[in-house]
N, C-alpha and C positions, 0 to 999 in steps of 0.2 A: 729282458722282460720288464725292469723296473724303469727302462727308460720311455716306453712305452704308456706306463699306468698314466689315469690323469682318475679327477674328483669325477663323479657324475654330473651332466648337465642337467638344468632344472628340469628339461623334458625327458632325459634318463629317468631322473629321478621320481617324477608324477610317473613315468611307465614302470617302475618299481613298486612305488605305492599302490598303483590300480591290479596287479599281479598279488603282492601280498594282499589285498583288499580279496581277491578271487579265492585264494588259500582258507578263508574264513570260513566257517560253519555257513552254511548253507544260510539256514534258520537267521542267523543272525544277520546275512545280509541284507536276506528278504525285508528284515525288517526296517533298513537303509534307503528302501526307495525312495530314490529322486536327491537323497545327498550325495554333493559336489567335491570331490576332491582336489586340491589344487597347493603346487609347489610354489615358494616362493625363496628368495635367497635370504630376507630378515621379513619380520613384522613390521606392518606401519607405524609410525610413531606413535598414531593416535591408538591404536593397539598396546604399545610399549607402558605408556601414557594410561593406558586403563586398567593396566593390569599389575599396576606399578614395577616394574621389572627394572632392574638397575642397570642393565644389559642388553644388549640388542642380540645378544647369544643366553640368554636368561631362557627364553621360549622356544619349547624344538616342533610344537602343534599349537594349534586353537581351533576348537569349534565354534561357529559361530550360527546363531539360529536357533528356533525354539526348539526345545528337545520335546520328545516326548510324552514325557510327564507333561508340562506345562499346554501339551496342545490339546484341543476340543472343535470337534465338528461346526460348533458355530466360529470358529474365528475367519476371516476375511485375508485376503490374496495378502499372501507374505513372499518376500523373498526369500530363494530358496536355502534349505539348510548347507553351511559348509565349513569344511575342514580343511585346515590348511596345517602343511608341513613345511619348517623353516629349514633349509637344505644349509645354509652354513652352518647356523646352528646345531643341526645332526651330526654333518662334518665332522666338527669340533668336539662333540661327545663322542662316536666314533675313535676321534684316532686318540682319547683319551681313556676308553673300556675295551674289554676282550670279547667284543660281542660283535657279530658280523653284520653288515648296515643295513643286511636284508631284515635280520633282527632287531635290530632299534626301529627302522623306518613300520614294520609292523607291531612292535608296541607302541608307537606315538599312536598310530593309525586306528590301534584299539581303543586304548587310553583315552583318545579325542570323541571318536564313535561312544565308547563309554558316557562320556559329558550327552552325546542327545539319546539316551536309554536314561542312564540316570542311575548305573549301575554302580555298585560297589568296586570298590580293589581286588576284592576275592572274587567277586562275578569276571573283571575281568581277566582275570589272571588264569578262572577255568574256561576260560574262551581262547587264552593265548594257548595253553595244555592241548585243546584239541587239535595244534597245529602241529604236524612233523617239521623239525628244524630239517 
């Protein structure tokens, strides 16, 4: 069996993310329209770089794009909002916690989605609650 195992590939891995994305309150997805989920193996530097991270395994998500607070009916053609999941980086938290990867890959995924709501830790953590492991 164990010779067999291998890590997930970045497109396992975004078809992971977009499943636990599905598991989410309804309500809450709705409210997601039009954000981008997208896997990558690290951040860009210029990412690494902004966010001061000492690590290139330092970051396991990032939202990028106005959240919701911040946006208004008059603002002009932006790009679209998005989240991105660092797969080594998860990886490596993974085979270091007792948490299964379906579970971290959906607390990032909350977590990040949290950054464009503008939600608390307790907001997100009763949005993770609604979720059967």
């Amino acid at each position: 069996m164990w010779s067999l195992a291998k890590s997930p590939s970045l497109a396992e891995m975004e078809a992971m993310a977009h499943e636990m994305f599905g598991q989410l309150p309804k309500g809450f997805r709705d409210l997601c329209d039009g954000v981008i989920i997208r896997v990558e193996d690290f951040p860009a530097d210029e990412v690494l770089e902004e966010m001061q991270a000492e690590s290139e395994f330092d970051l396991l998500g990032l939202f990028q794009g106005v959240g919701l607070p911040q946006q208004s009916q008059d603002d002009i053609a932006r790009l679209p909002n998005m989240i991105w999941l660092y797969r080594r980086p998860i990886l490596d938290y993974w085979a270091e916690h007792d948490e299964s990867l379906g579970h971290i890959v959906r607390h990032v995924l909350v977590h990040e989605i949290g950054h464009h709501f503008g939600l608390s830790d307790d907001d997100m953590e009763a949005i993770e609650a609604e979720v059967a492991d």
